[in-house]
C-alpha positions as CSV (number, residue, x, y, z in Angstrom):
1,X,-3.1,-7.6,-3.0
2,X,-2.6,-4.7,-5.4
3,X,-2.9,-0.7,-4.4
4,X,-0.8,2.3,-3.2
5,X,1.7,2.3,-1.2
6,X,3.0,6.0,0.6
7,X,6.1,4.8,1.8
8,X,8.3,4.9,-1.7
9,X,7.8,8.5,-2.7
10,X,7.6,11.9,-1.0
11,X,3.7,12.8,-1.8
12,X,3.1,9.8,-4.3
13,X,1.3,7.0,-3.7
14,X,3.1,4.6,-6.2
15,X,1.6,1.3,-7.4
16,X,2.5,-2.0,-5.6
17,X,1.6,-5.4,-4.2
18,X,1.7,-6.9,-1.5
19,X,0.9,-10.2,0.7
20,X,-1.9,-10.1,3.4
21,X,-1.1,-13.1,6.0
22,X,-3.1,-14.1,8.9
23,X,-1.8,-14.2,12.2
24,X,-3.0,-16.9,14.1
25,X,-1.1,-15.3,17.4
26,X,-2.4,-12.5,17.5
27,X,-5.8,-12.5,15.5
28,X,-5.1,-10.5,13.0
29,X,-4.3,-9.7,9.2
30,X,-0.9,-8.3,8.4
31,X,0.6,-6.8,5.3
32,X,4.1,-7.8,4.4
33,X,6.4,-6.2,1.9
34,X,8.7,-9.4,0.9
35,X,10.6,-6.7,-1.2
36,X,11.7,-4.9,1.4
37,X,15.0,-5.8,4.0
38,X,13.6,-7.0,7.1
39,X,13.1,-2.4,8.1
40,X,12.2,0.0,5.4
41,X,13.3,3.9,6.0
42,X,10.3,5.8,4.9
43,X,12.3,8.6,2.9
44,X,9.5,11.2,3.1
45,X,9.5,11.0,7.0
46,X,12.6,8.7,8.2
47,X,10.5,6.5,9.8
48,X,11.2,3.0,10.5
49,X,8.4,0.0,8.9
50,X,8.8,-3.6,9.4
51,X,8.4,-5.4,6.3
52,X,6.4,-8.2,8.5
53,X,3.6,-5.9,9.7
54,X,3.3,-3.0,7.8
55,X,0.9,0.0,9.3
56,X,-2.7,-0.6,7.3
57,X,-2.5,3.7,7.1
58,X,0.7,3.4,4.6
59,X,-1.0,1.4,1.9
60,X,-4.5,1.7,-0.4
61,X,-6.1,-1.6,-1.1
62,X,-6.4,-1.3,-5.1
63,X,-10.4,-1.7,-4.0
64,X,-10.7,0.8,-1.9
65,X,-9.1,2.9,-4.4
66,X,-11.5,2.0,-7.4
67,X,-14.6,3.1,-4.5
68,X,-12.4,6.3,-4.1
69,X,-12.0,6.0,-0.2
70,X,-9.5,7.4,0.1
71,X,-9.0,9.5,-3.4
72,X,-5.9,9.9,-4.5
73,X,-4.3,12.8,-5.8
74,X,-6.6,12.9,-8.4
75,X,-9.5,11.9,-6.9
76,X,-11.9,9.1,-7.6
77,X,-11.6,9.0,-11.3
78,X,-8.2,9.3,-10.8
79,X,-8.0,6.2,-8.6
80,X,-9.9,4.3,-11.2
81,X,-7.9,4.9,-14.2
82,X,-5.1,3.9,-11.8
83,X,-6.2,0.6,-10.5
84,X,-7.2,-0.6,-14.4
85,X,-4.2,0.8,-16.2
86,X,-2.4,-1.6,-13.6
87,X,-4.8,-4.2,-14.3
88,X,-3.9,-4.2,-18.0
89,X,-0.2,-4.5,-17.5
């Protein structure tokens, strides 16, 4: 899936994609970052993310973006623009 991720750039939520897997063990969806090692230092706040189960709060779904919830920097317009530019590329 396609949206914003907060864990690239100090106050940026940066464009990015990502895979959604279900987990059968535990009932429930995870994100994974296969571009990541198997840890990620966040370099705004140090923390530590594991590529395999990424924290649903660090990342916008790309719809959720284009419905403005939650607006990015520039708001919902701003999320828009964003989402379709990427969908252009």
């Amino acid at each position: 899936m396609t949206g914003f991720a907060s864990y690239f750039m100090p106050g940026l939520f940066i464009v990015h994609t990502l895979a959604e897997v279900w987990d059968a063990s535990a009932f429930q969806w995870r994100l994974v970052n296969v571009a990541f090692a198997v840890l990620h230092t966040v370099p705004n706040d140090g923390t530590m993310l594991d590529a395999f189960d990424l924290p649903q709060d660090r990342f916008v779904r790309g719809d959720n973006a284009w419905r403005g919830r939650p607006y990015l920097s520039g708001g919902p317009q701003h999320s828009r623009d964003a989402v379709l530019g990427r969908l252009g590329h």
